[in-house]
N, C-alpha and C positions, 0 to 999 in steps of 0.2 A: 458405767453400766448404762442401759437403754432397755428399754422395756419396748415390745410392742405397742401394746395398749397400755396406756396408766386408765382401768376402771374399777380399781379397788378402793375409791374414794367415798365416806358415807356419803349417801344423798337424801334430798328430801322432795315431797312432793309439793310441786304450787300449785297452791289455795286458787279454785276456780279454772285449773286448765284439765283435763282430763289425762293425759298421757304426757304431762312435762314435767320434769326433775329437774333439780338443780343440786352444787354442790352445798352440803352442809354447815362448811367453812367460808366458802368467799361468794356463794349463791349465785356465781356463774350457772347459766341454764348448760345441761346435760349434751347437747346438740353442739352448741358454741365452744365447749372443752375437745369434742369427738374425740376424745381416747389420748389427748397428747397429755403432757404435764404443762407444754407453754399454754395450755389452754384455760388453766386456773391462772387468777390472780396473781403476782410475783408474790403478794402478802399472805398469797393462803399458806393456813397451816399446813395443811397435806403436802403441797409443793416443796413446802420450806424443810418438811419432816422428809420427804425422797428425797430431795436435791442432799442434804445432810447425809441420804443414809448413801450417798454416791450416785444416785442416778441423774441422768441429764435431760435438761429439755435445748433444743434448739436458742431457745433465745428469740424466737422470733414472735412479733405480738401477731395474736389474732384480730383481723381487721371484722368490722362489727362486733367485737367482744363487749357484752353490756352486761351489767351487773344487774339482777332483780332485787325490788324495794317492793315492801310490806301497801304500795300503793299503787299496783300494778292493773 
């Protein structure tokens, strides 16, 4: 199965930016995921919980994908 969008993922807001979110699991930022599933972490939960329930991502890495740290 494939989804359009995968944006059913909880997110959170980071501390100090006024309009950026990230995921709540692997804190990939909101923008860098843009609605794919390859755009989360291979480790994130969420990912790991869709690709499980049957759904696909591409496989293909996002180039500039950066992880946000508590030191940003």
């Amino acid at each position: 199965m494939k989804k359009l969008f995968y944006i059913d993922y909880p997110q959170e807001h980071v501390e100090g930016q006024a309009h950026t979110y990230r995921c709540a699991y692997c804190k990939v930022i909101t923008t860098t995921i843009n609605g794919k599933l390859e755009g989360h972490l291979p480790t994130c939960e969420y990912r790991i919980k869709m690709q499980q329930a049957g759904y696909e991502a591409t496989g293909k890495v996002q180039p500039g994908a950066t992880v946000a740290d508590d030191f940003d």
